[in-house]
mmCIF file as Biopython writes it, N, C-alpha, C and O atoms, coordinates in Angstrom:
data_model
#
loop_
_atom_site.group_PDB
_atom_site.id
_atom_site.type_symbol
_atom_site.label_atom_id
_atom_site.label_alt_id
_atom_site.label_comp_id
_atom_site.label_asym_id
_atom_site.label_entity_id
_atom_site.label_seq_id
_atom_site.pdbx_PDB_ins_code
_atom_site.Cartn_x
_atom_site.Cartn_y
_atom_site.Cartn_z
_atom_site.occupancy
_atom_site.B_iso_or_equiv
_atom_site.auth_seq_id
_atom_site.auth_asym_id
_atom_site.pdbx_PDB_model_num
ATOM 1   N N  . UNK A ? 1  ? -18.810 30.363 -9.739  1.0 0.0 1  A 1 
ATOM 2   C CA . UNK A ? 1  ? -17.384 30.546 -9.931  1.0 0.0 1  A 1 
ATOM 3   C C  . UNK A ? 1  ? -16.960 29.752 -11.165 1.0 0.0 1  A 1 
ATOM 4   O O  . UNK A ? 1  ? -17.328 28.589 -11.329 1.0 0.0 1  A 1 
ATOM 5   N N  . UNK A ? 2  ? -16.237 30.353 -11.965 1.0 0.0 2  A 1 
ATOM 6   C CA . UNK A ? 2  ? -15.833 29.738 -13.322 1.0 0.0 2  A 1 
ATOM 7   C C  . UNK A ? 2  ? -14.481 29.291 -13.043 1.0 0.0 2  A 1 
ATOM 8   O O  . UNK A ? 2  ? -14.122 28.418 -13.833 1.0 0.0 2  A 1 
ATOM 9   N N  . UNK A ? 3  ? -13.584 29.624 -12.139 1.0 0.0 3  A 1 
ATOM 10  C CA . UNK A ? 3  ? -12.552 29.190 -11.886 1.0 0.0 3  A 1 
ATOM 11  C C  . UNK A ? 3  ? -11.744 29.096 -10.851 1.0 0.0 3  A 1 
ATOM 12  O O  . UNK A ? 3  ? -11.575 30.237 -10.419 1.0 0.0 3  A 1 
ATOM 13  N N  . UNK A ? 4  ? -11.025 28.149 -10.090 1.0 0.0 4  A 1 
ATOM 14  C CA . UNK A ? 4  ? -10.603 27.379 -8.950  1.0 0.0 4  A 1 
ATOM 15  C C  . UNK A ? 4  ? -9.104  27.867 -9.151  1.0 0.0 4  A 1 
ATOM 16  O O  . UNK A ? 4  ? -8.768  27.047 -10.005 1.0 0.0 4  A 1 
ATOM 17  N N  . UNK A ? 5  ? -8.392  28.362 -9.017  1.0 0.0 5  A 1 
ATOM 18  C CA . UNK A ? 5  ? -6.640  28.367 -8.991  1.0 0.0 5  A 1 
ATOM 19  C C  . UNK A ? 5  ? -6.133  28.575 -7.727  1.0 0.0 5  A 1 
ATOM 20  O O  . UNK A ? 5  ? -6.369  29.423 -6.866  1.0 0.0 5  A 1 
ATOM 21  N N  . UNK A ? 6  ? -5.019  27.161 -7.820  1.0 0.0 6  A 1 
ATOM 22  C CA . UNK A ? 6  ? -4.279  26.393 -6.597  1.0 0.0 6  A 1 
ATOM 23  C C  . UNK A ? 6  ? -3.299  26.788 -7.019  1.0 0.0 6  A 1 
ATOM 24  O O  . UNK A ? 6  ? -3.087  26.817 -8.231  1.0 0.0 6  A 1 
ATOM 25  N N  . UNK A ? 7  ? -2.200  27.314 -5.874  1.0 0.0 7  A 1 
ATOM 26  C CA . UNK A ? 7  ? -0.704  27.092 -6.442  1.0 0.0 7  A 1 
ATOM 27  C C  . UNK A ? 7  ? -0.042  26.754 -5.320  1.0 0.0 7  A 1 
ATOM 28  O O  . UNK A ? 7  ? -0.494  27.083 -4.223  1.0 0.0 7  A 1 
ATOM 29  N N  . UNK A ? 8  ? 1.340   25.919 -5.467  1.0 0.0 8  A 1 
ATOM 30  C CA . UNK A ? 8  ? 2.218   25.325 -4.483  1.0 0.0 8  A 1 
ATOM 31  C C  . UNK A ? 8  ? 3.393   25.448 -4.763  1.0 0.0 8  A 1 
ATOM 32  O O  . UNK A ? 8  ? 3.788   25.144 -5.888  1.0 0.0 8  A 1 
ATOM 33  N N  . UNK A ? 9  ? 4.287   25.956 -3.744  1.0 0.0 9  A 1 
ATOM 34  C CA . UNK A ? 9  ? 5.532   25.847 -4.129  1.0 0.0 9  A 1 
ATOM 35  C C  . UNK A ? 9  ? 6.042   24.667 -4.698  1.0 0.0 9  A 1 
ATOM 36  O O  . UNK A ? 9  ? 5.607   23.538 -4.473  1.0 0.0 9  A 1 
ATOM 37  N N  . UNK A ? 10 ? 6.919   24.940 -5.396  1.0 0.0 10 A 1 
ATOM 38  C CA . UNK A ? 10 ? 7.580   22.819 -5.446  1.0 0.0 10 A 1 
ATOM 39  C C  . UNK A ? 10 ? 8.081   22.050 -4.832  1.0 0.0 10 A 1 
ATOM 40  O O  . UNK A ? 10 ? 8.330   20.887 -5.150  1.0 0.0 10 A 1 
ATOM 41  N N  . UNK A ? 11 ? 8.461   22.971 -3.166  1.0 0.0 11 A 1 
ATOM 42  C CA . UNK A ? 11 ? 9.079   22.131 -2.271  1.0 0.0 11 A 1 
ATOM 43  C C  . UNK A ? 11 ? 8.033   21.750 -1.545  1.0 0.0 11 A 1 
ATOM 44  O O  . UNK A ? 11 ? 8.398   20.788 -0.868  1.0 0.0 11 A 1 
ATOM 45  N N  . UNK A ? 12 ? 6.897   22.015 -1.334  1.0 0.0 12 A 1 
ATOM 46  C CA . UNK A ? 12 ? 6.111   22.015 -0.268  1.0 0.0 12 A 1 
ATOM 47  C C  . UNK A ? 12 ? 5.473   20.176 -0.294  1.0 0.0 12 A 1 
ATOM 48  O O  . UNK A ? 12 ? 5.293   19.234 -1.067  1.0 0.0 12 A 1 
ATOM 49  N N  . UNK A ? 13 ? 5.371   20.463 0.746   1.0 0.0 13 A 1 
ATOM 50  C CA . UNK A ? 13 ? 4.367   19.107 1.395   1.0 0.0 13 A 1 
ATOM 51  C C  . UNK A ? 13 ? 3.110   18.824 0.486   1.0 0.0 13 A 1 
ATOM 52  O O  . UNK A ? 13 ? 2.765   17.698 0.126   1.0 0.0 13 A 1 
ATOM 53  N N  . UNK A ? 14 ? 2.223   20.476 0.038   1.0 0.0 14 A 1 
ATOM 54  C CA . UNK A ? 14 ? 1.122   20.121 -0.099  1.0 0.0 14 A 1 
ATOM 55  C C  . UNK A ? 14 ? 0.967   19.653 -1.463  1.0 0.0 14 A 1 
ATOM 56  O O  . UNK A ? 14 ? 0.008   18.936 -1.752  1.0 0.0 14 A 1 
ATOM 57  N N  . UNK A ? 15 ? 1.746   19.965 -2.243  1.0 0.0 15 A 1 
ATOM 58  C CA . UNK A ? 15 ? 2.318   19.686 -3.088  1.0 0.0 15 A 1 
ATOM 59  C C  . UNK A ? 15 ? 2.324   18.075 -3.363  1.0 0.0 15 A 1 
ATOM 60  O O  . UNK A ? 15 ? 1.600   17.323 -4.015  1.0 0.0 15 A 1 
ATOM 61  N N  . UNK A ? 16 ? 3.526   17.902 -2.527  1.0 0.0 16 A 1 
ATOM 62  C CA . UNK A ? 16 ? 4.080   16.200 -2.382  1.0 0.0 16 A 1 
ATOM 63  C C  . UNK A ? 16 ? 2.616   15.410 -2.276  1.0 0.0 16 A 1 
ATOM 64  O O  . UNK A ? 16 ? 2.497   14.284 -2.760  1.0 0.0 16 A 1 
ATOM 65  N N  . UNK A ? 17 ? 1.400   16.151 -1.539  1.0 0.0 17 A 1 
ATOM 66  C CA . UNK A ? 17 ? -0.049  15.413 -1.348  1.0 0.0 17 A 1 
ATOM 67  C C  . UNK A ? 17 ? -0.491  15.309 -2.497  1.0 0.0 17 A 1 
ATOM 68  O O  . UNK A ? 17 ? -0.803  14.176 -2.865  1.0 0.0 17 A 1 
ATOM 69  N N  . UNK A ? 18 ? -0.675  16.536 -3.506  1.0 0.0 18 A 1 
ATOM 70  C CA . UNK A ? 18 ? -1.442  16.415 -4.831  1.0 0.0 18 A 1 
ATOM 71  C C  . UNK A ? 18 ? -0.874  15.319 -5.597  1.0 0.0 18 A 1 
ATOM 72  O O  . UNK A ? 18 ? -1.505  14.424 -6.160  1.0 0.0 18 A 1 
ATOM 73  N N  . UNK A ? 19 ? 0.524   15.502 -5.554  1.0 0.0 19 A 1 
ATOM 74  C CA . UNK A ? 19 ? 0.890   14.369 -6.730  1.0 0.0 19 A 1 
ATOM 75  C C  . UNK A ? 19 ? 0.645   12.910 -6.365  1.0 0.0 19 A 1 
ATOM 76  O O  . UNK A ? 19 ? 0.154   12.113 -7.165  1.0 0.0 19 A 1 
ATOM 77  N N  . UNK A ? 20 ? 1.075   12.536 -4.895  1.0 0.0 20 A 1 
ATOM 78  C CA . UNK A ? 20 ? 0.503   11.448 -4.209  1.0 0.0 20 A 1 
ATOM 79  C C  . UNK A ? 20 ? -0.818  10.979 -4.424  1.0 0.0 20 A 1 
ATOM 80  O O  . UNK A ? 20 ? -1.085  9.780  -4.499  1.0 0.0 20 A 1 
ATOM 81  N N  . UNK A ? 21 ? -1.584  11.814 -4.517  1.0 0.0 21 A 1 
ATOM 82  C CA . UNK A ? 21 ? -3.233  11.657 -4.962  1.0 0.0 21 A 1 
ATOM 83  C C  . UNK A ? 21 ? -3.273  11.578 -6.395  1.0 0.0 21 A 1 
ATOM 84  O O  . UNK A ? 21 ? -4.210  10.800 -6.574  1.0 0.0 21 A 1 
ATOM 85  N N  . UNK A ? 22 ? -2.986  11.792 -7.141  1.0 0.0 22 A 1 
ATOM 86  C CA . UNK A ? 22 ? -3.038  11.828 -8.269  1.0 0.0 22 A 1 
ATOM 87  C C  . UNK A ? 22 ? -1.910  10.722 -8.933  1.0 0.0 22 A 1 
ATOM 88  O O  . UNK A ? 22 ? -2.109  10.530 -10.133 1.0 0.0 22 A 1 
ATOM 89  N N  . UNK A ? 23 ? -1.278  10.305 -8.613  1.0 0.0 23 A 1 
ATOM 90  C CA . UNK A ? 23 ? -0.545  9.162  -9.236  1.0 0.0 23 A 1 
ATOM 91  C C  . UNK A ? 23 ? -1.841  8.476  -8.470  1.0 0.0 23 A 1 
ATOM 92  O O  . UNK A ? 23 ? -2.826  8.430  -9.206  1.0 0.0 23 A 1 
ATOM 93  N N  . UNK A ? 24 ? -1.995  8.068  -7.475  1.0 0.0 24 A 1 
ATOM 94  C CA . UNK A ? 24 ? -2.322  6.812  -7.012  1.0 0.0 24 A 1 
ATOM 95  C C  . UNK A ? 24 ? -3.539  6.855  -7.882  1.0 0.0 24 A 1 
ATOM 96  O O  . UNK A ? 24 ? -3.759  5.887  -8.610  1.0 0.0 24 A 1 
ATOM 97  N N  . UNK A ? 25 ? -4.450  8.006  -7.879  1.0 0.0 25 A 1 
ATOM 98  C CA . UNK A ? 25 ? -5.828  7.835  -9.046  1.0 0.0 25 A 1 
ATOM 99  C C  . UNK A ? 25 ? -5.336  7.146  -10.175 1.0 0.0 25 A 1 
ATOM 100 O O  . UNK A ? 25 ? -5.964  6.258  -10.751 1.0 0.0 25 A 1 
ATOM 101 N N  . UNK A ? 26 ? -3.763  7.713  -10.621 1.0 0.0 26 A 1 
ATOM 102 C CA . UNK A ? 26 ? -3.171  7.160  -12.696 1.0 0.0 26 A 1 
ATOM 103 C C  . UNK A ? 26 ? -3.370  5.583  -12.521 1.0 0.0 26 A 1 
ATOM 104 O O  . UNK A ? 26 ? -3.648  4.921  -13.520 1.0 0.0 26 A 1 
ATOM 105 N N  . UNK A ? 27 ? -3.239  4.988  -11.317 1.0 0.0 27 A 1 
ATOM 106 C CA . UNK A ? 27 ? -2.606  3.600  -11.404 1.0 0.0 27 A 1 
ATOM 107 C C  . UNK A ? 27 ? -3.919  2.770  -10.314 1.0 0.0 27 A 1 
ATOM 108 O O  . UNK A ? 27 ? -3.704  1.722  -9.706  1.0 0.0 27 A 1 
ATOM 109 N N  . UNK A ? 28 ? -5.311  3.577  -10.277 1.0 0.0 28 A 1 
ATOM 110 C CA . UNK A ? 28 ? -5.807  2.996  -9.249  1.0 0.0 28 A 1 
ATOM 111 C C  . UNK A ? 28 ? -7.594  3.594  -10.420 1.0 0.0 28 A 1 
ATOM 112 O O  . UNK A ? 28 ? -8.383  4.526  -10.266 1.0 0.0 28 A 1 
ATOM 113 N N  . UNK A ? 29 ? -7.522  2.645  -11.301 1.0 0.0 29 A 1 
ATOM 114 C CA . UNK A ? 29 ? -9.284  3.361  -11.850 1.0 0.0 29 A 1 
ATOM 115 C C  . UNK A ? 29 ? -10.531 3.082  -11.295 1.0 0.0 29 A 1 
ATOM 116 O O  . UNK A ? 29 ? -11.572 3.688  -11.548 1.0 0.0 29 A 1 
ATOM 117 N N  . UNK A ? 30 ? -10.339 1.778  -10.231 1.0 0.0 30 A 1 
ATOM 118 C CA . UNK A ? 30 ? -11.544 2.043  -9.528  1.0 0.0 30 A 1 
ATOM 119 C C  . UNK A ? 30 ? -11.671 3.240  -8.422  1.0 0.0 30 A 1 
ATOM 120 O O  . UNK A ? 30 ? -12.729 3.857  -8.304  1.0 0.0 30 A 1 
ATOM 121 N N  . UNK A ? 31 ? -10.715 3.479  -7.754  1.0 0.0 31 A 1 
ATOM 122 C CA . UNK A ? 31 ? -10.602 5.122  -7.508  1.0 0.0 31 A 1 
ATOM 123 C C  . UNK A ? 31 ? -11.157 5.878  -7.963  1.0 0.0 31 A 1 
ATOM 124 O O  . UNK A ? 31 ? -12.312 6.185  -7.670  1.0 0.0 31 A 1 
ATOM 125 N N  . UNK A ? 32 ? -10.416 6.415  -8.870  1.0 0.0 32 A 1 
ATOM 126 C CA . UNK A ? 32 ? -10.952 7.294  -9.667  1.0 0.0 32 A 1 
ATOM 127 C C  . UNK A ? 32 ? -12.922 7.404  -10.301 1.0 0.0 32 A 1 
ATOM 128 O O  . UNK A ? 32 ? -13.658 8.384  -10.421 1.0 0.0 32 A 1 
ATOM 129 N N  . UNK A ? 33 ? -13.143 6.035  -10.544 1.0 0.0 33 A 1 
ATOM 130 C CA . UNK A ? 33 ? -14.815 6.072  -10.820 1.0 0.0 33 A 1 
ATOM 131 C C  . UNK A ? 33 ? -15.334 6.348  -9.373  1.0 0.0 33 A 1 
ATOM 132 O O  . UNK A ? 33 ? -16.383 6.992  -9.345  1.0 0.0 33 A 1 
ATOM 133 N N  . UNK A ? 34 ? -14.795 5.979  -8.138  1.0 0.0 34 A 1 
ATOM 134 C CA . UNK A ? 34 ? -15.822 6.462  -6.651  1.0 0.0 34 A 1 
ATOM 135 C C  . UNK A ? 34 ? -15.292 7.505  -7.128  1.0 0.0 34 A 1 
ATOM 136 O O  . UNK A ? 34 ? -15.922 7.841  -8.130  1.0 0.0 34 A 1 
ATOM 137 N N  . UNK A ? 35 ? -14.248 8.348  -6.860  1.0 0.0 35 A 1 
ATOM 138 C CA . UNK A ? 35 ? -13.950 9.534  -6.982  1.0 0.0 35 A 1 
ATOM 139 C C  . UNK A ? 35 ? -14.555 11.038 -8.238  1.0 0.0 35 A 1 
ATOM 140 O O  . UNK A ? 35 ? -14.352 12.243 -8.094  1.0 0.0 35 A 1 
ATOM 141 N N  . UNK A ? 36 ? -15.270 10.355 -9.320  1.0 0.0 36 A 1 
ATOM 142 C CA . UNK A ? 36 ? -15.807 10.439 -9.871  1.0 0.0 36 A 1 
ATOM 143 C C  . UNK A ? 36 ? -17.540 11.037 -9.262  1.0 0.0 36 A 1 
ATOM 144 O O  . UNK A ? 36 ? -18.156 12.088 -9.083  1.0 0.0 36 A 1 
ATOM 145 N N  . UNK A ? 37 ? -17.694 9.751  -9.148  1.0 0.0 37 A 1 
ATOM 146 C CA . UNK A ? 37 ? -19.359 9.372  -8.211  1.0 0.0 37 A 1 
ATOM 147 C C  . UNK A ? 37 ? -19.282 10.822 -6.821  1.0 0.0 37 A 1 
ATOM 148 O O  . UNK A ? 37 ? -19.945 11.855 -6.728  1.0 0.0 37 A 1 
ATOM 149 N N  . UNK A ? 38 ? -18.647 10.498 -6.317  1.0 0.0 38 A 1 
ATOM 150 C CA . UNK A ? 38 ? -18.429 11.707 -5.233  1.0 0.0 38 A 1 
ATOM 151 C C  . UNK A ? 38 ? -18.861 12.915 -5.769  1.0 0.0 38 A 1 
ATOM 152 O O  . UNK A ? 38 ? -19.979 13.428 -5.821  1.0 0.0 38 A 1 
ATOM 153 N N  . UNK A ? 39 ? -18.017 13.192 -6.069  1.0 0.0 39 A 1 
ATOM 154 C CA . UNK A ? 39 ? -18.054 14.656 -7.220  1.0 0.0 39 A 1 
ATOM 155 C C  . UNK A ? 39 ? -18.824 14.861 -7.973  1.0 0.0 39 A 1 
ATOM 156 O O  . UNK A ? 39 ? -18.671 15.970 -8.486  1.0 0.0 39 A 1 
ATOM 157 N N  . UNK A ? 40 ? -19.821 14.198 -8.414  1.0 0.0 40 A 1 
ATOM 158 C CA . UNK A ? 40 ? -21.092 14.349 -8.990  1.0 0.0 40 A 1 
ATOM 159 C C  . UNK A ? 40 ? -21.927 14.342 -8.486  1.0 0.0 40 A 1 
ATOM 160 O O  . UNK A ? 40 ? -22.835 15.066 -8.894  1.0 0.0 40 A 1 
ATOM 161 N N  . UNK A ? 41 ? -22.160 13.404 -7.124  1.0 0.0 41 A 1 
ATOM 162 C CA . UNK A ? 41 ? -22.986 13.556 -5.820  1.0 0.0 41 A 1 
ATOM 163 C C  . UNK A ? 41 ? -22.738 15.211 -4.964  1.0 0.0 41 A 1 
ATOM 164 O O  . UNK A ? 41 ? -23.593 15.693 -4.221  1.0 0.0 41 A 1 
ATOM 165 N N  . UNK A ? 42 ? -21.898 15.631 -5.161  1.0 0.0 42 A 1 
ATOM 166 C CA . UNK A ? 42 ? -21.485 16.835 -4.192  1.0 0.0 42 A 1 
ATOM 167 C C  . UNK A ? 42 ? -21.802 18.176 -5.144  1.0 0.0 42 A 1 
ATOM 168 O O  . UNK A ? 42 ? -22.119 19.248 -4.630  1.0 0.0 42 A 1 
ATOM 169 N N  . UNK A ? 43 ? -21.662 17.964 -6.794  1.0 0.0 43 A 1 
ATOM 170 C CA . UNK A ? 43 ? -22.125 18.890 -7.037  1.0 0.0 43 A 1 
ATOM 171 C C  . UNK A ? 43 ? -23.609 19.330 -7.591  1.0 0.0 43 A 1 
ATOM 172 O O  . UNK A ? 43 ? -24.010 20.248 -8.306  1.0 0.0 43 A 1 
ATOM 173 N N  . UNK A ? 44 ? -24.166 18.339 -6.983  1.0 0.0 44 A 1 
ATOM 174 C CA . UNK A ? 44 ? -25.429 17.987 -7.257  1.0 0.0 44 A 1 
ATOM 175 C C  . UNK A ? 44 ? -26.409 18.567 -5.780  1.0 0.0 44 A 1 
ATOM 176 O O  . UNK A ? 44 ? -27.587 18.923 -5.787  1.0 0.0 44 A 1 
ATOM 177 N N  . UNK A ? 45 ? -25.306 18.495 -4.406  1.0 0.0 45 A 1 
ATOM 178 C CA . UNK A ? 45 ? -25.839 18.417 -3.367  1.0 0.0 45 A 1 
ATOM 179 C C  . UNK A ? 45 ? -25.155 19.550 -2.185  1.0 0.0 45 A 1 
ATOM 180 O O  . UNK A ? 45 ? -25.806 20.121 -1.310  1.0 0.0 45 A 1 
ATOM 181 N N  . UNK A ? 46 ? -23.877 19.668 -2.400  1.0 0.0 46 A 1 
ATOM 182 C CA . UNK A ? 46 ? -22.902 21.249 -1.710  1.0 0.0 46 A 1 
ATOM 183 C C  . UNK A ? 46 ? -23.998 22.082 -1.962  1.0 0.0 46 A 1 
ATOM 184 O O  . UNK A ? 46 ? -24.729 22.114 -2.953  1.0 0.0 46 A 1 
ATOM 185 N N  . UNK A ? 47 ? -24.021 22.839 -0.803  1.0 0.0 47 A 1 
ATOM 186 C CA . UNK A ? 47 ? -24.487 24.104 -0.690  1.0 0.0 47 A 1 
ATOM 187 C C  . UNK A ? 47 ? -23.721 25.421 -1.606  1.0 0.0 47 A 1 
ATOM 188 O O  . UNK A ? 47 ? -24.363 26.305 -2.174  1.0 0.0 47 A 1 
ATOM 189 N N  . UNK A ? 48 ? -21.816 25.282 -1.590  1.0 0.0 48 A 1 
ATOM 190 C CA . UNK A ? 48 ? -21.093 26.177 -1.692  1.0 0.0 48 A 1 
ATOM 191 C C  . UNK A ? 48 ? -19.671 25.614 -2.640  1.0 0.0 48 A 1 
ATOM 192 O O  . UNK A ? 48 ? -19.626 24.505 -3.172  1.0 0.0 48 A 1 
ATOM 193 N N  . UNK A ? 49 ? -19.040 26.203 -2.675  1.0 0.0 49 A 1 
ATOM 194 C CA . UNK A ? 49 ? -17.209 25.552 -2.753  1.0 0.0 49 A 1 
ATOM 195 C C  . UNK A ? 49 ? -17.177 24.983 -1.149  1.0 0.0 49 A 1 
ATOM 196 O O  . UNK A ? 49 ? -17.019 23.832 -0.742  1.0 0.0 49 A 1 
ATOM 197 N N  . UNK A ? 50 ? -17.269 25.527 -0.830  1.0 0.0 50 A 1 
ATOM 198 C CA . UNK A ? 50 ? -16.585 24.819 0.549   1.0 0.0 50 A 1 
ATOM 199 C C  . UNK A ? 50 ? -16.959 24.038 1.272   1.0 0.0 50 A 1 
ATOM 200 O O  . UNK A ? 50 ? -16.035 23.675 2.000   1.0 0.0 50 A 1 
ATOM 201 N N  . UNK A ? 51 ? -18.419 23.256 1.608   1.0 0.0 51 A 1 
ATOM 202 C CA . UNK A ? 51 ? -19.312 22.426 1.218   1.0 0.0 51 A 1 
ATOM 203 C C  . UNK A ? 51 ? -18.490 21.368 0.351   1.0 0.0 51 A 1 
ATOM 204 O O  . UNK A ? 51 ? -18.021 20.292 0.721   1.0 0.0 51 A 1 
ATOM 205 N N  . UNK A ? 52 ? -18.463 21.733 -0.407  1.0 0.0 52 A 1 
ATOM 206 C CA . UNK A ? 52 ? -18.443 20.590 -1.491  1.0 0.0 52 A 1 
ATOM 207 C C  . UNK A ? 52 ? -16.723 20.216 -1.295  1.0 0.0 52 A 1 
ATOM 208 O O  . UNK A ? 52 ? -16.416 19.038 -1.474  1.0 0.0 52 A 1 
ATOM 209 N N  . UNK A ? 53 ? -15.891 20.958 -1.022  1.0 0.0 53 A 1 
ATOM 210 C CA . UNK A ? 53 ? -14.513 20.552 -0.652  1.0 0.0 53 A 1 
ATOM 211 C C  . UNK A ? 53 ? -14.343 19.879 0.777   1.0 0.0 53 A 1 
ATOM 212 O O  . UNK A ? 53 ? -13.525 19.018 1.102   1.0 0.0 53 A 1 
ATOM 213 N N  . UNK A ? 54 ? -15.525 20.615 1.707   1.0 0.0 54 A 1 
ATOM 214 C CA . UNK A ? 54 ? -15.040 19.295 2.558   1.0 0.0 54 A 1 
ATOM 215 C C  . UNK A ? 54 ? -15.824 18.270 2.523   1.0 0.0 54 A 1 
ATOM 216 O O  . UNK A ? 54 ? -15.784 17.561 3.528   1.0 0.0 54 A 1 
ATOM 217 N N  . UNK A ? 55 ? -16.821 17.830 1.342   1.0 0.0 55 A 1 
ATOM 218 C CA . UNK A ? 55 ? -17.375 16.656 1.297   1.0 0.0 55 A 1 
ATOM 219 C C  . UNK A ? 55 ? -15.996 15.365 0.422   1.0 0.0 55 A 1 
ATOM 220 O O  . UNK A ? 55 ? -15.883 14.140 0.442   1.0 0.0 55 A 1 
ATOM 221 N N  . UNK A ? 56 ? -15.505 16.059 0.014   1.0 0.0 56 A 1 
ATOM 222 C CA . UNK A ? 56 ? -14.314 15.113 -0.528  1.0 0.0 56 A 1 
ATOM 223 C C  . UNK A ? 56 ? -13.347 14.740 0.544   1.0 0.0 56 A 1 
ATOM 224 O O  . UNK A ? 56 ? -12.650 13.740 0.374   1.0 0.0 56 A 1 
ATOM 225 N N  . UNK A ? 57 ? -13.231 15.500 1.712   1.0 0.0 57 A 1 
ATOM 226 C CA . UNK A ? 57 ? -12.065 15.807 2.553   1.0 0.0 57 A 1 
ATOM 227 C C  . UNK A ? 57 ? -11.718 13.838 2.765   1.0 0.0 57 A 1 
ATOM 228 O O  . UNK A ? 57 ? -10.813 13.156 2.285   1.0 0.0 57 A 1 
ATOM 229 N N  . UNK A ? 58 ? -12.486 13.582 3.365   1.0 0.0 58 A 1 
ATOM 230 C CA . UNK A ? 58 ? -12.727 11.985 3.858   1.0 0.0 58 A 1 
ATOM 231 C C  . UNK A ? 58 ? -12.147 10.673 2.778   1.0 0.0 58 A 1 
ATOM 232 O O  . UNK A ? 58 ? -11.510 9.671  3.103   1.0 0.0 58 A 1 
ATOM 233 N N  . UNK A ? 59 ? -12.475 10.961 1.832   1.0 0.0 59 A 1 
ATOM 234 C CA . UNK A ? 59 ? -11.949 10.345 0.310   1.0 0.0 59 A 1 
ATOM 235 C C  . UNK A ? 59 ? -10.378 10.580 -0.054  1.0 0.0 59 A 1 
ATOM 236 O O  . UNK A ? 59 ? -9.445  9.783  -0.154  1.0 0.0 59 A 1 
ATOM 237 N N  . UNK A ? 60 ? -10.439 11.653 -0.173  1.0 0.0 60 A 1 
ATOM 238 C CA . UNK A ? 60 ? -8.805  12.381 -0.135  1.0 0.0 60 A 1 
ATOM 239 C C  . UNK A ? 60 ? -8.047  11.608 1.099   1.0 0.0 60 A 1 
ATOM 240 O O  . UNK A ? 60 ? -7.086  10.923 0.752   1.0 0.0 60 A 1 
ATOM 241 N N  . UNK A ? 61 ? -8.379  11.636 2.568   1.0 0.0 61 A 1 
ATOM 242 C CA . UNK A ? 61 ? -7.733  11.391 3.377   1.0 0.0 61 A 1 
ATOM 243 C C  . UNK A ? 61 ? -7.563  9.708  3.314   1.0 0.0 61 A 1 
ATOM 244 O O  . UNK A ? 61 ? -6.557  9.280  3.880   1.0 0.0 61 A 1 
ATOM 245 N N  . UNK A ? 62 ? -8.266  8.927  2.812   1.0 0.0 62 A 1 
ATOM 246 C CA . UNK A ? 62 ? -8.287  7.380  2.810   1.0 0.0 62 A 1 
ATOM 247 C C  . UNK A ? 62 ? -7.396  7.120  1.584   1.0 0.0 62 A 1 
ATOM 248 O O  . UNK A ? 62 ? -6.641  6.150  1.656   1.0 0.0 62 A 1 
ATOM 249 N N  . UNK A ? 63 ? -7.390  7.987  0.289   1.0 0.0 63 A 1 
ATOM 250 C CA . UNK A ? 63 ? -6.511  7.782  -0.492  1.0 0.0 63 A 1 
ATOM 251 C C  . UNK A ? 63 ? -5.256  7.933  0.099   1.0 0.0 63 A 1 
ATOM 252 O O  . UNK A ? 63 ? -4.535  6.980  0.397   1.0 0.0 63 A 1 
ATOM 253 N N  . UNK A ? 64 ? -4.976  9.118  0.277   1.0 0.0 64 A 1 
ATOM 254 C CA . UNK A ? 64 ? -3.418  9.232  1.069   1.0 0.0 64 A 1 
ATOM 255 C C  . UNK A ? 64 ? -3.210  8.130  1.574   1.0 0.0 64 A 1 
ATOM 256 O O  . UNK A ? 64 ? -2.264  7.642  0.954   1.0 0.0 64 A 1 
ATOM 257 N N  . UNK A ? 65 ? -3.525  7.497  2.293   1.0 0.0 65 A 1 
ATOM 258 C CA . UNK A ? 65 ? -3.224  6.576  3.382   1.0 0.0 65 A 1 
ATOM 259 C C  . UNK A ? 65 ? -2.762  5.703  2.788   1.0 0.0 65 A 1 
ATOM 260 O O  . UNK A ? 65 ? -1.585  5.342  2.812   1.0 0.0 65 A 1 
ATOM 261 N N  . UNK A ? 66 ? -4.086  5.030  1.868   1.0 0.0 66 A 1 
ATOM 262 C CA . UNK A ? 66 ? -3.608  4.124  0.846   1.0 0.0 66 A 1 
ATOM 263 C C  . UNK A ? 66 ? -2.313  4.299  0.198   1.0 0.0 66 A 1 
ATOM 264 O O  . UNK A ? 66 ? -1.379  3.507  0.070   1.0 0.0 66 A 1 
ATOM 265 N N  . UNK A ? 67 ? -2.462  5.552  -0.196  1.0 0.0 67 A 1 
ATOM 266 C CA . UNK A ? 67 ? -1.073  5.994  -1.775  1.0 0.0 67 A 1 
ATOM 267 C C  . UNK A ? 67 ? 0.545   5.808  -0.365  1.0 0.0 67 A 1 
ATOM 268 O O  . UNK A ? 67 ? 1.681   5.568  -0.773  1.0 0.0 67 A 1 
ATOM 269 N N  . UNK A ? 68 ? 0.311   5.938  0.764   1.0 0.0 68 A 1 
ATOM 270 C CA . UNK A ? 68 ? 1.528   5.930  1.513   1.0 0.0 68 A 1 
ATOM 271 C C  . UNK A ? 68 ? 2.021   4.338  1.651   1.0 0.0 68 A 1 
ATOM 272 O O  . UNK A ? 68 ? 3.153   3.888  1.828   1.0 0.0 68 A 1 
ATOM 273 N N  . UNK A ? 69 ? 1.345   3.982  1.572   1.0 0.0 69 A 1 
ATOM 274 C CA . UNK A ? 69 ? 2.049   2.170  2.539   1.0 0.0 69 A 1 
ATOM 275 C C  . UNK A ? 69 ? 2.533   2.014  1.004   1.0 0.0 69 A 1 
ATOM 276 O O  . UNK A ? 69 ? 3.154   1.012  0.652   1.0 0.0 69 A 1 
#
């Protein structure tokens, strides 16, 4: 697959998650290098897309947590 396209309304929740994840990566670079490491481990090792999306799932969910308090 050459290409991944996400779209979200602008009101939505899931939305409110991406940017949440993604500020906290702007202002968090050791983040971002595990987050990095992951993603090079997964595409090295996923079977699929989907495989490999829920090997992040766990990472994503500990960030949130973090990016909330």
């Amino acid at each position: 697959m050459e290409h991944h396209l996400y779209v979200c309304n602008k009101d939505s929740k899931e939305l409110a998650r991406h940017l949440l994840f993604r500020n906290y990566l702007r202002n968090n670079p050791e983040a971002v290098t595990e987050y990095e490491q992951l993603k090079n481990e997964l595409a090295k090792t996923a079977k699929d897309r989907a495989t490999y999306t829920e090997g992040k799932t766990k990472f994503i969910a500990m960030i949130l947590e973090k990016a909330m308090k």
